[in-house]
C-alpha positions as CSV (number, residue, x, y, z in Angstrom):
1,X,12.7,8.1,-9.9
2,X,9.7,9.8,-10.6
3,X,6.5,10.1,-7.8
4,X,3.6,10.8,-8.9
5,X,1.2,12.2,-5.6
6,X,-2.2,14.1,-6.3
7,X,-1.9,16.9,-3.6
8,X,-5.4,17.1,-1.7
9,X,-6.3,20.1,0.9
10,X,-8.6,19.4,3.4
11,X,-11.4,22.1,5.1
12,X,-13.7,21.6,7.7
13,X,-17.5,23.2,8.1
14,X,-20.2,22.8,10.7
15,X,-23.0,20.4,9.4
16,X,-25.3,23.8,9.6
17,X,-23.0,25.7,6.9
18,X,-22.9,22.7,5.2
19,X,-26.4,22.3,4.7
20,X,-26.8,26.0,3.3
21,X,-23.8,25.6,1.1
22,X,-24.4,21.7,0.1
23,X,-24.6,22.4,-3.6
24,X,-21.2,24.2,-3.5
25,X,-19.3,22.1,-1.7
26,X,-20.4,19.3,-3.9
27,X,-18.6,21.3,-7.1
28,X,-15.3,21.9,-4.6
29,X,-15.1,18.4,-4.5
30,X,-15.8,17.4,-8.1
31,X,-12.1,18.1,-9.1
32,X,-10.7,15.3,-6.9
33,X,-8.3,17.5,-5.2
34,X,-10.2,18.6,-2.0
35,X,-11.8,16.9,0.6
36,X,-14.8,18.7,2.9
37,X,-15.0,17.5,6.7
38,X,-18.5,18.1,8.1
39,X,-18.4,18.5,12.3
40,X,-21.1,18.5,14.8
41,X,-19.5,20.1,17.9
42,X,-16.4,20.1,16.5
43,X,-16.1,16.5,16.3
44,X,-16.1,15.1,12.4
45,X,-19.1,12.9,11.8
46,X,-18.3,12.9,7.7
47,X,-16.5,14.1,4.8
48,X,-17.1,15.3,0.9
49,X,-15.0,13.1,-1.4
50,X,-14.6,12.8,-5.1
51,X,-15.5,9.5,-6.9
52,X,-12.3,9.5,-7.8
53,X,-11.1,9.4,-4.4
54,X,-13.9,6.9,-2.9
55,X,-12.5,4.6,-5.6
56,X,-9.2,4.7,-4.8
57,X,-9.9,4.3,-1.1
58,X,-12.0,1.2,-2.2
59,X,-8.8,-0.3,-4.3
60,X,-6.7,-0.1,-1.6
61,X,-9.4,-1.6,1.0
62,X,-11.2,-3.6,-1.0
63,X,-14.9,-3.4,-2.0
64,X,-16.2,-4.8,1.3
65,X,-14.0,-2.6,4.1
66,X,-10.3,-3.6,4.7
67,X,-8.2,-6.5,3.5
68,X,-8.9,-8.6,6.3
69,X,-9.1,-11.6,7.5
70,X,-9.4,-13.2,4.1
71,X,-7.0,-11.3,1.6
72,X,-4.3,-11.1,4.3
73,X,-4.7,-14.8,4.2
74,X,-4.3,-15.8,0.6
75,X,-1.8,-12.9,0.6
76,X,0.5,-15.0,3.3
77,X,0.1,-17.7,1.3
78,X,1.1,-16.2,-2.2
79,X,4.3,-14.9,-0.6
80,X,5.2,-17.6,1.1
81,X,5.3,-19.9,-2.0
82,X,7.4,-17.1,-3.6
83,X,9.7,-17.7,-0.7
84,X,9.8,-21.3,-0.5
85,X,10.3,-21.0,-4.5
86,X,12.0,-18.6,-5.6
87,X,11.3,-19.3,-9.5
88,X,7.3,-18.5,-8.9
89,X,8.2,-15.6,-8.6
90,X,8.1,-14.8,-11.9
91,X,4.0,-14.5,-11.8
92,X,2.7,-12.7,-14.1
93,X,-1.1,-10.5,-13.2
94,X,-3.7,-12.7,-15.1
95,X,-2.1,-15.5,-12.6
96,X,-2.6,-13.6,-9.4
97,X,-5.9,-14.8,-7.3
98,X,-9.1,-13.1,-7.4
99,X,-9.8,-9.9,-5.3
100,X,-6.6,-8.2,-6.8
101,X,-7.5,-4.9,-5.2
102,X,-7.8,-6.3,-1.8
103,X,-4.6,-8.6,-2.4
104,X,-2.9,-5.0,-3.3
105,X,-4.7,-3.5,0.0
106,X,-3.5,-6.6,2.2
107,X,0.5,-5.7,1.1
108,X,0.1,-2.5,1.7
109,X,-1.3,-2.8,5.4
110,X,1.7,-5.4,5.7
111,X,4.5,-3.1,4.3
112,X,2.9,-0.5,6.4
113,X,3.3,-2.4,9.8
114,X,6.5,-4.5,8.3
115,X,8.8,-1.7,6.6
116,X,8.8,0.6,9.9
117,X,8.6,-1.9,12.8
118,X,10.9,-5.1,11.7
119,X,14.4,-3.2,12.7
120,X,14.5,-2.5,8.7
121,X,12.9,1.3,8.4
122,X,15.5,3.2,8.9
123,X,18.5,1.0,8.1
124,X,20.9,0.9,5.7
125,X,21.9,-1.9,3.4
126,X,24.5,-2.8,0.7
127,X,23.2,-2.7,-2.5
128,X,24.2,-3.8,-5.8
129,X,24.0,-2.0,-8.8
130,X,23.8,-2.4,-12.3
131,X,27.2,-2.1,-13.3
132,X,28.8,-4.3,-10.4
133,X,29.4,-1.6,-7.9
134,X,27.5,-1.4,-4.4
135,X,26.1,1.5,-2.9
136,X,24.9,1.8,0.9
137,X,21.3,2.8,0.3
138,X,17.8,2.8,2.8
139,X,15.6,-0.3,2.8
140,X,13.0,1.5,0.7
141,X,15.5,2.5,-2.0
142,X,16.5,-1.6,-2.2
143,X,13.3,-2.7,-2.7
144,X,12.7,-0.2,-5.8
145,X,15.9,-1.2,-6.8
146,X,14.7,-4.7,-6.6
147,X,11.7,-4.1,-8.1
148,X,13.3,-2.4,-11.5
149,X,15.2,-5.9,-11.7
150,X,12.4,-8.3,-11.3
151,X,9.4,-6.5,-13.5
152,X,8.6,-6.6,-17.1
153,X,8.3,-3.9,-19.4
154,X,4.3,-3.8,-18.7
155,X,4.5,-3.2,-15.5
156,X,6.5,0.0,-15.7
157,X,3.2,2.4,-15.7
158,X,3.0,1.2,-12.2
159,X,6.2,1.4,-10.7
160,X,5.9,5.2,-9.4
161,X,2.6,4.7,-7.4
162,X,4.7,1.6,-5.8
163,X,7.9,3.7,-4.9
164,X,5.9,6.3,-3.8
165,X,4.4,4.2,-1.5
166,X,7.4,2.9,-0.4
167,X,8.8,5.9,0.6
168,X,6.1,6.9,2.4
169,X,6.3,3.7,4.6
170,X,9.7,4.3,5.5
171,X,9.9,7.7,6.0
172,X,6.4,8.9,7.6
173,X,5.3,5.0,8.5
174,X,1.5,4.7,6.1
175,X,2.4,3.7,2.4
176,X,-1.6,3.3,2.6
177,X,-2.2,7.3,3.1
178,X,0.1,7.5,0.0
179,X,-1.7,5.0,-1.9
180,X,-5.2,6.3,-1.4
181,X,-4.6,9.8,-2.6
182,X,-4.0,8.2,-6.2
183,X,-7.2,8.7,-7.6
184,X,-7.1,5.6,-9.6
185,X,-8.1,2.2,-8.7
186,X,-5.4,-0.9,-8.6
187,X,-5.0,-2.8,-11.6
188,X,-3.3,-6.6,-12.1
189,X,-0.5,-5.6,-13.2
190,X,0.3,-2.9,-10.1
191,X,-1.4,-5.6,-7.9
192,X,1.8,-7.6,-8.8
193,X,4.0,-4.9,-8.1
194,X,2.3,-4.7,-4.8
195,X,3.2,-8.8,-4.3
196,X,6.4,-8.6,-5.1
197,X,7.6,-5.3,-3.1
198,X,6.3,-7.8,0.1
199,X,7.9,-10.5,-1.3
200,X,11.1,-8.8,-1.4
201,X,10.6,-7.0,2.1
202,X,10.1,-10.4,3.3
203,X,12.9,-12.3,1.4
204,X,15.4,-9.2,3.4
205,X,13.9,-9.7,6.7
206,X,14.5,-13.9,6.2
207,X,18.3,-13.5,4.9
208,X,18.2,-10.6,8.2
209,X,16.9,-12.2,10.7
210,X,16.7,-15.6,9.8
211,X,14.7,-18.0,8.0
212,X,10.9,-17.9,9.3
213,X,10.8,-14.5,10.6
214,X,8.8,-12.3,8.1
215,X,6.3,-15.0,7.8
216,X,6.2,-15.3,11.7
217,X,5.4,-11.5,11.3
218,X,2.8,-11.6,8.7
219,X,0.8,-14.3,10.9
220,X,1.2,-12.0,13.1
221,X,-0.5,-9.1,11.9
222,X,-3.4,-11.4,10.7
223,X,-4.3,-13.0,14.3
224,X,-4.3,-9.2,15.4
225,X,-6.6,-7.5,12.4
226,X,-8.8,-11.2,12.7
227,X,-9.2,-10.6,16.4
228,X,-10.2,-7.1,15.3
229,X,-12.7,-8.0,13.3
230,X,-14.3,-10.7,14.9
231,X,-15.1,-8.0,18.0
232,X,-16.0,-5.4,16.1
């Protein structure tokens, strides 16, 4: 499976140099592989980025900061009529609700918290493969697995940012660090892909754990990133 990263280097410069050398650190930047750190003291007070990169940072946030409390909300929602129905499912992107990008963000911040932390991030499962066989494989290689089974055709341009993702929140514990050096804003149709990765995460921690659990979870992290917000 193929996973497509955009490698980005990072430097760091005192806000003095950076004044003097403002015009060529904007070019560095340009090519939406670098990012420039500006200090004071020592201590970062900004940073340099593409507009590729703001925008990708933005699609995986949303437009107005992070995901929360409302996206996480209708995100809940959404997944937990996919669990209660199992035939819904089968939603296509032009169904999704408004705000795709910060629906997208919110199952990302979940899968982030969920995949690592839920007694599934390491483990091993059994799963079955196309030709009847079962292979003992990690909880981020089911869900890709699951993934290639429930997507159509259109949404195959989208899988590798996805499994990427997914890999990144099992092994290192922040899909979202993945997702945001993709210089390329969501779209429906990955937004789905997003949807139905939780869904599935979800669906294993249920037939795990029992029925109730992942959505227990998922309230969850909303009280916490609400209570967040509210005392920011």
């Amino acid at each position: 499976m193929p996973w497509f990263e955009n490698v980005i280097s990072e430097s760091e410069v005192g806000i003095r140099e950076a004044r003097q050398q403002f015009t060529t650190l904007l070019n560095a930047t340009q090519t939406g592989d670098q990012i420039v750190h500006i200090s004071r003291h020592g201590r970062r007070i900004s940073a340099l980025v593409s507009p590729d990169i703001a925008e990708s940072i933005l699609a995986v946030r949303g437009n107005n900061g992070p995901p929360f409390p409302g996206a996480l909300n209708i995100t809940i929602k959404l997944i937990e009529e996919m669990l209660i129905n199992d035939d819904s499912i089968r939603i296509i992107p032009n169904e999704l609700p408004p705000n795709r990008p910060g629906i997208a963000g919110a199952c990302i911040l979940m899968i982030d918290i969920i995949l690592p932390g839920s007694g599934l991030g390491r483990g091993e499962i059994p799963c079955e493969m196309k030709d009847g066989s079962t292979e003992t494989k990690l909880v981020a290689e089911y869900l890709v697995h699951r993934l290639h089974r429930q997507i159509s055709e259109a949404a195959h341009a989208e899988l590798p940012f996805v499994v990427g993702s997914l890999w990144a929140a099992q092994v290192h514990g922040f899909a979202t660090e993945h997702r945001i050096q993709i210089p390329r804003a969501i779209n429906g149709r990955e937004a789905l892909l997003w949807v139905i990765a939780l869904y599935e995460l979800c669906y294993l921690i249920n037939t795990i754990h029992g029925s109730g659990t992942a959505e227990g979870i998922m309230y969850e992290i909303e009280e916490k990133f609400r209570a967040d917000h509210q005392t920011m």
